[in-house]
N, C-alpha and C positions, 0 to 999 in steps of 0.2 A: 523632450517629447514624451518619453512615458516617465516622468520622475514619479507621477502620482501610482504607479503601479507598488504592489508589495508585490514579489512571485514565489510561491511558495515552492520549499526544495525538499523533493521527498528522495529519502537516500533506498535505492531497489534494495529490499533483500538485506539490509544496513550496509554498512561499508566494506565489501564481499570483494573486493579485489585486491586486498591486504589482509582481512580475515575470512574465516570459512562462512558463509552465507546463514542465514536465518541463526545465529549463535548470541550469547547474549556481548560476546567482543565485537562482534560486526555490531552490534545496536550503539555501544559503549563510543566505539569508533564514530559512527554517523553523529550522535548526539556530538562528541566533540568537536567535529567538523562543521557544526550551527546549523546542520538539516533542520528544519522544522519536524519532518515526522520520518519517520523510518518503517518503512513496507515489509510486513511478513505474512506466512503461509501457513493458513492455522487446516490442521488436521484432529481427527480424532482416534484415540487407540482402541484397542478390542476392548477396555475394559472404561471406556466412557470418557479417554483424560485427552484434553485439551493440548497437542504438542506442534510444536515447529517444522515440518519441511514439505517443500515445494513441490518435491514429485512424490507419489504416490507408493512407492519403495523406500526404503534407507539405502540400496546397492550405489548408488553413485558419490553419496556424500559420506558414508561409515566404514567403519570394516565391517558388518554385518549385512544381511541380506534378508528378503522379507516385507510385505505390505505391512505399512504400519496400522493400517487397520484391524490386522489379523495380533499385531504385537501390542502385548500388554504395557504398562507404561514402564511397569519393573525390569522389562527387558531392554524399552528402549533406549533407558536411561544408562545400562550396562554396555550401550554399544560408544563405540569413541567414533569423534567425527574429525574424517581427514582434514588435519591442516590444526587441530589443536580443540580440544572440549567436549561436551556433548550434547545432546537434545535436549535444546529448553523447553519448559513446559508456557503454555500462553500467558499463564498467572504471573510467572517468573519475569516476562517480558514488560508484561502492561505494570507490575512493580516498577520496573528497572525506571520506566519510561515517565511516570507519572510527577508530575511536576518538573518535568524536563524536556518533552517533544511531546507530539503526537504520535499518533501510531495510527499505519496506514493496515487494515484487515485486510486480505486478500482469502477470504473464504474457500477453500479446498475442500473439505468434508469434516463439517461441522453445524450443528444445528444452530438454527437462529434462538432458541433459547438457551443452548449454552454460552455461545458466543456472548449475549447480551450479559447474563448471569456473571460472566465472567470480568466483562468491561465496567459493569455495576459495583463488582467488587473492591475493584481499584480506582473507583471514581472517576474512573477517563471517559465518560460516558460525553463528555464535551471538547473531547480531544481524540476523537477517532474517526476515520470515515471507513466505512464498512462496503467494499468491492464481494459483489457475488453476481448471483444469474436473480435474474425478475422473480421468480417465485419465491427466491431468497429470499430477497429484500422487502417484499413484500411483507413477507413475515417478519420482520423486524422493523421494518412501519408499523404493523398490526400491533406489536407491543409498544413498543417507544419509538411517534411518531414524530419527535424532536430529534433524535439520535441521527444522523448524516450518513445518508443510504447511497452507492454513487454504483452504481452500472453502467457497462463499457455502451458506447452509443452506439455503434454497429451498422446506424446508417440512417439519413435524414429523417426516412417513413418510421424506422424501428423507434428512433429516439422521442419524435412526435409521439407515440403512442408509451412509451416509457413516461413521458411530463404528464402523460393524460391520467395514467395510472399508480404512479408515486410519487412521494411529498419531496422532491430534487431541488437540490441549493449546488449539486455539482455533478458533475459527470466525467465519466474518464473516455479516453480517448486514445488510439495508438497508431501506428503509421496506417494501419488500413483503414479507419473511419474516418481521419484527420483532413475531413478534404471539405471544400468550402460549403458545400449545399450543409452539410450535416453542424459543422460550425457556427454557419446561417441557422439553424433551430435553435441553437443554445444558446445564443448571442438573442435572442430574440426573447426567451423566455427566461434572459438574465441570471443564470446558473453559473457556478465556476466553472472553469474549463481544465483538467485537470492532466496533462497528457505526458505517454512513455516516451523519453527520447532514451531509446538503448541501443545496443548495437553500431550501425552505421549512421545512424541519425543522431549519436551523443556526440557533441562537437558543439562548438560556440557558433558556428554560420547555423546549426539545425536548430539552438538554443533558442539563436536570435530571431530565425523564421517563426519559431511556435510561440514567440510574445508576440510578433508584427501581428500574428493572426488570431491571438485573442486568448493564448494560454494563460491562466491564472494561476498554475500549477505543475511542475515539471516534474517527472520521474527519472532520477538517472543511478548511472553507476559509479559518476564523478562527484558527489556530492559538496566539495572542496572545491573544487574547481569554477563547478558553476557557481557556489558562494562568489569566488572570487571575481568571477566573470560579472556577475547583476552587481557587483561592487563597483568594478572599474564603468560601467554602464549608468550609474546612480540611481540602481533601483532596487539598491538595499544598503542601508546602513551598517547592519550589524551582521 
């Protein structure tokens, strides 16, 4: 029934549930696991540099304390992150990555010409999809209108007006927009459908629900698993 499908496996955050989250061993881990691309959370420091983490502080993931916007990159780098390593910087990552997965941007607080400057550098420039808010993206349309711009859909009217006003090949998706009206838009205007199954929704019956209904792209925290899950399913090879 779906053998023709490919679905792509994005590992959250890399493989964060045996290593510490946004680190270059959680990326090491997902690529070994056959994710296609591995999701991080690009930030900027006080002093202009491009680094790795999710929330807006270092207090929950370092021994240190502090917005990383307010820290220099030479501090951040001096902090240890619980569970083993320290703050990668974005460069370090889209190296790691390059000729090996994709890499899923999840835009934090970073300009779209860094961002881009930064993706250019390591030629991933056709191996990334770039997650922020609309006027983000925008701006990185406005530069490199080829480069794979993907904003969350938010909801049937929002997302219609999202297609109207960016050059979209995908779109992301998560339990709360995931619902048929809004699905029906993207399905229509032929875009990938690229969606989070985390939490309570990571599971093979939620897996299976979000291919029945037209995901082209999964986001999880199993990245192994679900390999192996679209394997025994025959809708993935390798």
């Amino acid at each position: 029934m779906h053998k023709y499908l490919f679905i792509v496996v994005i590992a959250h955050r890399g493989e964060h549930l045996h290593h510490p989250e946004n680190t270059l061993t959680a990326f090491r881990a997902a690529i070994d696991s056959g994710a296609d691309y591995f999701e991080l959370d690009v930030r900027t420091s006080s002093d202009g540099k491009l680094v790795l983490m999710h929330d807006s502080t270092v207090d929950r993931m370092t021994d240190g304390t502090g917005e990383v916007a307010k820290l220099t990159l030479e501090q951040l780098q001096k902090l240890n992150v619980k569970g083993g390593g320290t703050i990668p910087t974005f460069d370090e990552a889209l190296a790691l990555a390059r000729g090996r997965v994709g890499v899923y941007v999840d835009s934090k607080n970073v300009s779209a010409a860094d961002a881009v400057a930064a993706i250019e550098r390591h030629q991933m420039q056709d191996h990334v999809v770039i997650y922020g808010s609309a006027s983000y993206l925008k701006q990185v349309a406005a530069m490199r209108p080829k480069m794979r711009i993907m904003p969350e859909a938010g909801s049937a009217a929002n997302l219609c007006g999202l297609l109207a006003d960016l050059p979209l090949k995908v779109v992301a998706f998560d339990a709360r927009d995931f619902n048929d009206e809004t699905i029906a838009v993207a399905k229509a205007a032929k875009v990938d459908i690229y969606v989070d199954r985390l939490g309570t929704t990571d599971n093979e019956a939620m897996w299976q629900l979000a291919i029945e209904r037209g995901a082209s792209g999964i986001q999880t925290d199993y990245p192994a698993e679900l390999i192996n899950y679209l394997k025994r399913k025959d809708l993935r090879t390798h």
